[in-house]
N, C-alpha and C positions, 0 to 999 in steps of 0.2 A: 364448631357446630355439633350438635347431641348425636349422636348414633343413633340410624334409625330403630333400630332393637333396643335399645335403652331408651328413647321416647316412647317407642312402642311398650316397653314394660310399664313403663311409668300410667300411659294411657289406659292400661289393662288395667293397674289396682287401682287407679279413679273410678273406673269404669262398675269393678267389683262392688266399692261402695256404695255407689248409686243404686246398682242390682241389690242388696240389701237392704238399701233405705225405709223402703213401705213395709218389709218385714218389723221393722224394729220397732218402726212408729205404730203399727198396727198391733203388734202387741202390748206397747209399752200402753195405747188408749183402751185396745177394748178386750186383754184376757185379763182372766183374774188372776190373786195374789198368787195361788198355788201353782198356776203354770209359770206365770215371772220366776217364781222360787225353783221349778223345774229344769228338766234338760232343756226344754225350749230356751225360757229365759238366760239360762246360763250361755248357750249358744248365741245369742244373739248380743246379746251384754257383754261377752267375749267380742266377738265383730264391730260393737259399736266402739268399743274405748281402747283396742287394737288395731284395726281396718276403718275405722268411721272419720270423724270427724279431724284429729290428726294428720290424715295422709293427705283429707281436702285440704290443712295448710299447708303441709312440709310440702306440697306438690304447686299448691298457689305460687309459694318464693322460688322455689327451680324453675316453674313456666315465663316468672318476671328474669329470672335470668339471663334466658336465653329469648326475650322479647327480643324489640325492634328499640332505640331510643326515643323515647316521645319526651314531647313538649309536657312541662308541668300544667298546662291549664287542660292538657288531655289526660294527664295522668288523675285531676282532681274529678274533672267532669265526669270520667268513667268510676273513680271511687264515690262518687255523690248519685249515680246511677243503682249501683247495687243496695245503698243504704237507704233509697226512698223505697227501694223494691220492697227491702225489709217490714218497712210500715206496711205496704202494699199488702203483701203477707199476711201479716197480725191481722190487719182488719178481716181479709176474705178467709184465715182459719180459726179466728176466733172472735171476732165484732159484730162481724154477719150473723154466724151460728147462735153467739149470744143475743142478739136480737132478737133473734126468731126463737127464742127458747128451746134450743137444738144442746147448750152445754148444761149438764145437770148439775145438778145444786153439790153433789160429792165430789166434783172434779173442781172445784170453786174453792170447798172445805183443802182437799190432799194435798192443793198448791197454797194455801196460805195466804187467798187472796180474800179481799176484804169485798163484801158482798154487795154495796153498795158503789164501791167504786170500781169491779174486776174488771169491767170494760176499759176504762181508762189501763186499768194498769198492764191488762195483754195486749190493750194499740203499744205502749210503749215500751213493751220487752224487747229484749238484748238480745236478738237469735244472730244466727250465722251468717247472716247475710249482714246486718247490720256492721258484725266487727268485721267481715271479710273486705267492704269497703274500706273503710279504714286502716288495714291491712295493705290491700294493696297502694292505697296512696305513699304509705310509710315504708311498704319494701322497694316501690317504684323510686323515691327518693332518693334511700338509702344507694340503690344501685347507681343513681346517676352522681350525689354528690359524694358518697364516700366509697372508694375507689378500692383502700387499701383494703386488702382482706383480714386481716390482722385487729385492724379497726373495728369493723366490719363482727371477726367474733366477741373483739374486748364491749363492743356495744351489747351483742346478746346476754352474754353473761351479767351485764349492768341490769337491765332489765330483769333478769331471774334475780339475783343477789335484790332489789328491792322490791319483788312482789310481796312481800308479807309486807312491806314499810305502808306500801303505797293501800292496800287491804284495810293497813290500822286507819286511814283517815279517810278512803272513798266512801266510808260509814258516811260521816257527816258532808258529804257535800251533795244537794239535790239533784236526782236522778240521772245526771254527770258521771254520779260515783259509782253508778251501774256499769259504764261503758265502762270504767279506772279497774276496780274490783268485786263488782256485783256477784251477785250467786243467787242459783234457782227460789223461789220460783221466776224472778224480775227478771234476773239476768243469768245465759248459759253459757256468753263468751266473749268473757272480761278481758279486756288489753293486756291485764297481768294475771297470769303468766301468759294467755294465748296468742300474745304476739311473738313469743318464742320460735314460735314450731314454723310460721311463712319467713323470719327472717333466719332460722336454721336452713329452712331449704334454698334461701337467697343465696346463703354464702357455700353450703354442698352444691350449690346448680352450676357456678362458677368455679368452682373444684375439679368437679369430672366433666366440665365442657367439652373440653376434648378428646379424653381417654375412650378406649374401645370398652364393652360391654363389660369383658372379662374382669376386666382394672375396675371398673365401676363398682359390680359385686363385691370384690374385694375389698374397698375404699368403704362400703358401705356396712359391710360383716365386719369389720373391724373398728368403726367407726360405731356400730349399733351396740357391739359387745361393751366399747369403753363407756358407753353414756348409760348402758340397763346397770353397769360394774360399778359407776360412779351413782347414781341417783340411787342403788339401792343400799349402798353407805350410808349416804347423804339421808336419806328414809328411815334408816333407824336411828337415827337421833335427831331426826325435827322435829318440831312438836307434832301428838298426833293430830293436832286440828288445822294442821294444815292440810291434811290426805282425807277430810272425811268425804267431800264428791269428788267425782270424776273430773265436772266442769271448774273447780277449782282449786287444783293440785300445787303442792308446795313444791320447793326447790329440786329434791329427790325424784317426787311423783313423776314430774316435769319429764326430766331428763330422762328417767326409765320408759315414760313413752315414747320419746323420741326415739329411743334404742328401737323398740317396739316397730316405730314406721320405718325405719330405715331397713329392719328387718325384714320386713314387708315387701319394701321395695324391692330388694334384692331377689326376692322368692320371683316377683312376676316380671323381673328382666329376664329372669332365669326360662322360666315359663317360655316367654315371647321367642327366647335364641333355640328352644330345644324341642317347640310343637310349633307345627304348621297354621297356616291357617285355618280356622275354622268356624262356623256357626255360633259359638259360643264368644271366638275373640270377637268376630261382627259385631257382637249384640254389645257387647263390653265398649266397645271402640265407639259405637253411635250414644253408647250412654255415657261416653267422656265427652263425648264433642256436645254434650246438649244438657251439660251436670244443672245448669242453672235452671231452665226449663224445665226438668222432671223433678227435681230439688221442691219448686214452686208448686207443681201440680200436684204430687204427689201429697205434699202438707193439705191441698186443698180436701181432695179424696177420702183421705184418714178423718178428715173436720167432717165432712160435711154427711158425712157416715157413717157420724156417731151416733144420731136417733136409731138406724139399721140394727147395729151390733151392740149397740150398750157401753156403758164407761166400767170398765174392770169386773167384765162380767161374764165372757164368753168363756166355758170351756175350752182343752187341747182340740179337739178335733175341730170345734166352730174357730178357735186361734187359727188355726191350718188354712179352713176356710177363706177366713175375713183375709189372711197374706195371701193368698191367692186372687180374692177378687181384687184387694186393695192394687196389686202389683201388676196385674193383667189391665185394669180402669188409669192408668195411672202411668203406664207408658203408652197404652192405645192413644189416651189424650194428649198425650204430650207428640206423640206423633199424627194426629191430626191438625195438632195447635201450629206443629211447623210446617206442614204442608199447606194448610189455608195464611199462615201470615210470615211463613220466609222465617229463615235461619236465624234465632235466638240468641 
C-alpha cells in the first residue's frame, strides 16, 4: 500500500498542474508574441513541458498501479469514456466557437489549418484526453497481463527505441496516424513517445509500493538523475529533428523529461512530509481529485473567451488579467458543475 505522504505528494504535484493549467492556456490563446517571448512566457513554458502534462502521465501509470483489479470490459469501457469526452471537448472549444465566428481567421492561419475544412480538422484532434484513454486501457492491461517487471521495462524501452520507426510511416496512414505519431497542429499526444511516461509510471508505482516516503525520494533522485544523464547523451547525437516540439520528442528528449517529473515528484513528497496542512494543500488536493473536470472546463473558458481578450493580442498586464479571470471562472464552474451534478 502507497504511503500516505507519498500519495499525498504525488496528489500535491497533480494538483499544482491543474492550478497552472488556465495560466498556460490563457496565455499561450490570448498574449502577444513579446510577452510569450518574456519572463511571463518563459515561466509558464518552464511549467508546462516540466510540471504539465508529463507528471499527468507518469502519475496516470502509478494511480493504475496501485488500483483495485478490474475486469477488462471495465478497464475498456472507462478507457472509451475519456476518449468520446475528448471529441466532447473539440467540439464545445472549438466547433461551437467556430460556428459562431468566435475563432479568427489568424488562429486558423498560426495552426496550419485549411480554412475550409478547420472545423472538421479541430472535431478531430489528438488532445490529452483522447491518448489518456487509450493510455489507460494499455497500462490497465499491461498490469494485469504482464506481471514481470523486468518485462514490464524491456517493453517501455521497445516503445522509445521505435518511435522514430513508427513516426516514419504514421505519415501515410489516414488520421490513425495521428493517434501512431502525429504532431501539432492535428495532433499533441502521439502514442510514440507519449506512451512512455504512464507506462514509466506503471512500472515506478509498483517499485516503491511499499517503501516509506524517505526510500521513495531516493528511488526517485536517483532514478531522475540516471534518465536526465542518459537522455541528455542520447540528445546530442539524435538527429536534431527529432527535439524540434515539445509534444514530439525523440529518444533523448523523452527520457530527460522523465528525469524532470520524477524530479518533480520527489520535490512534493518532500513538501507533503515537512509542511502541515494548509489552505494551499486543500486547494491542491480538490484540484487532484477533480483533474478531469477542471481540465474540461477550463479548455471551455479560455474558448469561449476568446472574442473578450483577443487571439495573441493582450498585453503583460491584460495577460495577468485574462490568468486571473480565466482561473477564478474556471474553478468557480467547476465547482458549481460538482455541486449541482455530483462527483466527476
Amino acid at each position: 500500500m502507497m504511503q500516505d505522504s507519498t500519495k499525498g505528494g504525488f496528489s500535491l504535484a497533480r494538483g499544482f498542474v491543474v492550478l497552472t493549467m488556465p495560466a498556460i492556456h490563457s496565455a499561450l490563446f490570448y498574449s502577444e508574441p513579446v510577452v510569450k517571448e518574456g519572463i511571463l512566457g518563459h515561466i509558464l513554458g518552464f511549467l508546462a513541458e516540466t510540471a504539465g502534462a508529463p507528471v499527468f502521465m507518469v502519475l496516470m501509470g502509478v494511480f493504475v498501479a496501485y488500483s483495485r483489479p478490474k475486469q477488462v470490459k471495465t478497464i475498456i469501457s472507462r478507457g472509451v469514456v475519456l476518449i468520446l469526452l475528448g471529441y466532447i471537448l473539440n467540439s464545445l472549444k472549438f466547433v461551437i466557437p467556430g460556428l459562431l465566428g468566435w475563432l479568427p481567421e489568424t488562429f486558423i492561419l498560426d495552426n496550419g489549418l485549411i480554412k475550409d475544412e478547420y472545423l472538421f480538422q479541430l472535431f478531430g484532434l489528438v488532445d490529452i484526453l483522447h491518448f489518456a484513454g487509450f493510455a489507460y486501457i494499455i497500462c490497465c492491461l499491461v498490469k494485469k497481463f504482464i506481471i514481470v517487471k523486468t518485462i514490464q521495462l524491456l517493453f517501455i524501452l521497445l516503445v522509445l527505441a521505435i518511435t522514430p520507426i513508427v513516426w516514419s510511416f504514421s505519415e501515410n496512414v489516414p488520421y490513425w496516424g495521428l493517434f501512431l505519431g502525429g504532431e501539432p497542429p492535428l495532433a499533441y499526444f502521439p502514442f510514440f513517445p507519449w506512451l512512455v511516461y504512464p507506462l514509466s509510471g506503471l512500472l515506478l508505482g509498483q517499485i516503491i509500493k511499499d517503501m516509506l516516503p524517505k526510500r521513495v525520494v531516493l528511488v526517485l533522485v536517483i532514478c531522475a538523475v540516471v534518465c536526465i544523464s542518459i537522455g541528455g547523451l542520447i540528445y546530442r547525437v539524435e538527429p536534431a529533428g527529432w527535439n524540434l516540439n515539445f509534444y514530439r520528442l525523440g529518444i533523448g528528449g523523452t527520457l530527460a523529461h522523465i528525469g524532470f517529473v520524477l524530479m518533480w515528484l520527489s520535490f512534493f513528497i518532500l513538501l507533503r512530509n515537512f509542511i502541515k496542512d494548509n489552505l494551499v494543500f486543500s486547494l491542491l488536493q480538490w484540484l487532484s481529485s477533480h483533474v478531469t473536470i477542471v481540465y474540461f472546463i477550463q479548455w471551455v473558458v479560455v474558448c469561449w473567451l476568446l472574442p473578450l481578450w483577443g487571439y495573441n493580442s493582450l498585453s503583460l498586464p491584460l495577460s495577468l488579467l485574462s490568468i486571473a479571470v480565466v482561473t477564478t471562472l474556471s474553478f468557480l464552474f467547476s465547482r458549481l458543475f460538482l455541486r449541482y451534478f455530483g462527483n466527476y
